[in-house]
C-alpha positions, 0 to 999 in steps of 0.5 A: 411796325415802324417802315421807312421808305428808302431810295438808293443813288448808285449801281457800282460794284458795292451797291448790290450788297447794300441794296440786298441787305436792306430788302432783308430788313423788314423796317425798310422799303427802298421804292427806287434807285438813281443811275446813270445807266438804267441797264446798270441798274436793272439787276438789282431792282429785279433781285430786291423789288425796286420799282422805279428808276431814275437817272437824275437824283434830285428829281427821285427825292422830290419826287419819292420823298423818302425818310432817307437816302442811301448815298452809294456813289464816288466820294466827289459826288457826295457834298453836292448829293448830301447838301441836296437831301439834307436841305429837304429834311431827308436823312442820310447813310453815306458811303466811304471814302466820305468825300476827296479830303478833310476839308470837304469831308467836315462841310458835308458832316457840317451841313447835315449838322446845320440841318438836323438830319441824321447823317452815318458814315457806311463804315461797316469794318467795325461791325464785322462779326469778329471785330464785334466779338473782339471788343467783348472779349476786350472788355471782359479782360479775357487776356487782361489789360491791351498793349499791342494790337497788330494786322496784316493784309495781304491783298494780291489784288494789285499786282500786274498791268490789269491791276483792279481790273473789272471790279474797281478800275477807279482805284488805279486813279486815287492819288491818294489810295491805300491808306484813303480807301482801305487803311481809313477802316482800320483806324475806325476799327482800331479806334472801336477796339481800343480808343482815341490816337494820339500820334502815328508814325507812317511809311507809305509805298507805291509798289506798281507803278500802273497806279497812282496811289501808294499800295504798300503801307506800315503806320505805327498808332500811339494810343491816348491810353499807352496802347500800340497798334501796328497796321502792315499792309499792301495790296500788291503780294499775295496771301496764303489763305484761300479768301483774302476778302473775307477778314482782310487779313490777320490780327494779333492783339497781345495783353498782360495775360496773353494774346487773341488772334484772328485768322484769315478764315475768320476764327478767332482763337484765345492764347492765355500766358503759359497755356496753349492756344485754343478756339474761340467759339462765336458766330460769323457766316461767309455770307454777303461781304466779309461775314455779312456786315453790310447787314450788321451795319444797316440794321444797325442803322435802322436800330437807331433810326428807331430808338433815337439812340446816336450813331456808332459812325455819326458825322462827329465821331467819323471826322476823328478817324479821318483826322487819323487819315490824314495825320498817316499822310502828313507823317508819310510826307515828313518822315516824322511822328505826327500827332492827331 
């Protein structure tokens, strides 16, 4: 069996579900992790047998010389750590946000590119389990042909003076902040679902005035092949289901021959025209993060790190959901329709 050794750069909040998802894959040894602040980092190396520690990422890649990196840091650091690990032949999975702005976002998928190491985007929405099922079921014409796909998130973590207080104090800094941070998965998943942008029309808010970024947003997609999306969502009001950070949110795609919805607690139910609706039955456990998909996406990951097969959020096809990103901004700021 094929194993690729593996190091870490990061200890934040979000790092701990990835550490854990790749000790589950057996493929996959990580020998060390980069932080900071050792004490930080302790935890996570007890609970997934990481053996060493380093404070200065450029000496653990020369000196562990991994087949890759996982790159699990604040988007402002990644052009510099992408740049360093590619030069050297080390192949990279990345978090998300991918960098401050498109500009730096296309260096850093060019540098890898010019390079030739493998280069993912960690953009794990898609590969939540009902998302996955979804996609069967669109491809099956389970309710016929798509014309409207819509969410709705209502988060409720963004409310107050403590607002993002201790889990991600950062997010109260992003000048740039729904859309940037959140909003970015859905347009890769609604790209997943039903394909290529072709225009968006946007209306975005700033609901607390703690923070910096808009936390209220309405966009309204246009898709290549007539199909409408419409994403509705703020991280100031509440939800009225138990786990909001487990779908997100709720979904209702409608075709020619009826509709599917998802729901919060993550069932999905099919509703043909004329018949009632019913449940869909399918797998999805309320493990790790939002139905385990930090793991879906990293054995993903490794899956194609085997086969030679390409990336489902290679560097090229994730420059198209950030062209959408920024298409939400610029018709934000006009208050007209914006193509991509």
């Amino acid at each position: 069996m094929k194993v690729f050794k593996a190091v870490g750069i990061g200890a934040g909040y979000f790092a701990a579900f990835q550490y854990r998802a790749w000790s589950r894959i057996p493929e996959v040894q990580v020998t060390a992790m980069c932080n900071r602040n050792k004490e930080n980092a302790e935890p996570i190396m007890k609970e997934c047998g990481i053996q060493n520690h380093y404070t200065d990422y450029r000496e653990m890649l020369e000196k562990e010389k991994p087949d890759f990196v996982d790159i699990i840091t604040p988007p402002g650091t990644h052009l510099e750590m992408c740049q360093f690990a590619a030069e050297r032949g080390i192949h990279i999975i990345c978090q998300k946000p991918l960098a401050p702005n498109l500009s730096e976002a296309e260096e850093i998928i060019k540098i890898a590119t010019d390079q030739n190491v493998r280069f993912m985007v960690h953009e794990n929405w898609r590969f939540q389990p009902w998302y996955r099922e979804i996609k069967k079921l669109f491809q099956a014409k389970t309710i016929g042909h798509i014309h409207t796909l819509n969410f709705r998130s209502r988060m409720g973590d963004g409310w107050g003076e403590n607002a993002y207080i201790p889990r991600q104090p950062y997010f109260r800094e992003y000048p740039r902040f729904l859309v940037y941070e959140n909003g970015i998965h859905f347009i890769d998943t609604y790209r997943y679902l039903l394909g290529e942008v072709e225009s968006v029309y946007a209306r975005l808010r700033q609901l607390n005035p703690v923070i910096k970024g808009e936390d209220c947003g309405q966009v309204l997609f246009n898709f290549a092949k007539g199909q409408v999306g419409f994403w509705d969502a703020n991280r100031y009001n509440e939800p009225n289901y138990p786990s909001p950070r487990y779908t997100f949110g709720e979904l209702l795609a409608e075709g020619t021959e009826g509709s599917i919805r998802l729901y919060g607690d993550g069932r999905l139910t099919i509703h043909p025209l004329g018949m009632e609706e019913t449940n869909h039955d399918y797998h999805h456990e309320n493990v790790e993060f939002a139905g385990d998909c930090v793991y879906i996406t990293q054995r993903h990951f490794i899956d194609c790190m085997l086969s030679g097969q390409e990336f489902e959020v290679n560097g090229s096809e994730y420059l198209k959901s950030l062209k959408v990103q920024e298409a939400v901004y610029q018709s934000a700021e006009s208050g007209k329709p914006e193509y991509v």
